[in-house]
C-alpha positions as CSV (number, residue, x, y, z in Angstrom):
1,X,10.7,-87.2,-100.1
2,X,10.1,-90.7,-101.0
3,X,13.2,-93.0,-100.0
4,X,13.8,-95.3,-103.2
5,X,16.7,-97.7,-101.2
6,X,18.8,-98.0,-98.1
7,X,21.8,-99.6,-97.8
8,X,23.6,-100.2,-93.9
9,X,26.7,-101.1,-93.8
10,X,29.4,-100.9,-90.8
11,X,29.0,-97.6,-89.6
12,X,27.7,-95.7,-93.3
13,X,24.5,-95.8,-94.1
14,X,23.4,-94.9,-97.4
15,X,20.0,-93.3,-98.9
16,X,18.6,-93.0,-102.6
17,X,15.5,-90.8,-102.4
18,X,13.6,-88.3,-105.1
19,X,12.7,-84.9,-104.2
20,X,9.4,-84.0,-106.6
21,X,8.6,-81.0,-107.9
22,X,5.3,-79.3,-109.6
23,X,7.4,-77.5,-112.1
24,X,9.5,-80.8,-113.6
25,X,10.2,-84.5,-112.7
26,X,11.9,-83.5,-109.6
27,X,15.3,-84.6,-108.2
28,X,17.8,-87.8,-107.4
29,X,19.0,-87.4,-104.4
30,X,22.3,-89.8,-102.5
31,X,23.0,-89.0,-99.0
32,X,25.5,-90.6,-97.3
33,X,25.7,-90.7,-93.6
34,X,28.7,-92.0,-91.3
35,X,27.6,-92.6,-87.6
36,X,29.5,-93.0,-84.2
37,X,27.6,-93.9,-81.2
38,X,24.4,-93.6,-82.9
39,X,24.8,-89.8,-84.0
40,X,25.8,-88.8,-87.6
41,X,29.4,-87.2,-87.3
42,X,29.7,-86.6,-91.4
43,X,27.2,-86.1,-93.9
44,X,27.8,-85.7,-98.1
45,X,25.3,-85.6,-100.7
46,X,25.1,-85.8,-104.0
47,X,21.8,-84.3,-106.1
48,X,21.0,-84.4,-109.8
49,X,17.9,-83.5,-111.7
50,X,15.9,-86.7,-113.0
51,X,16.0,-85.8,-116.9
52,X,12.7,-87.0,-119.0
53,X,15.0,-89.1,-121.0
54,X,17.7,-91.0,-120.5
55,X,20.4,-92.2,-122.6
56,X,19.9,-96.4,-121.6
57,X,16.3,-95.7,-121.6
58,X,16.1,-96.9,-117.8
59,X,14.9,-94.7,-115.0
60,X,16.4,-93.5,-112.1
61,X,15.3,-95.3,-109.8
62,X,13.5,-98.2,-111.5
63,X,16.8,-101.2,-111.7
64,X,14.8,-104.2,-112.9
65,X,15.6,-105.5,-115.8
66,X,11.8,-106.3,-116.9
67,X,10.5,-104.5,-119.9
């Protein structure tokens, strides 16, 4: 797992992270995490395969505008 952002805010906190795989490019992964007295009391995710292309031509992960 290689965390690609983290966002804090109130009591959520939010990771972007990829899962890799040998077979293909691996996964996107969002997990979202709501905390109360420093323990996680709800947990959703959301997970989609990172294609080769994409439709924009931007990655997944990658939100600078450079080219």
């Amino acid at each position: 797992m290689l965390i690609k952002r983290a966002i804090a805010y109130g009591d959520l906190v939010v990771l972007l992270h990829s899962k890799s795989t040998k077979k293909d490019l691996g996964l996107a992964v969002v997990d979202i995490f709501r905390l109360e007295n420093g323990k996680i009391v709800e947990h959703f995710d959301v997970v989609q395969s990172v294609p080769e292309k994409t439709a924009n031509g931007n990655t997944m992960f990658d939100v600078s505008n450079e080219k």
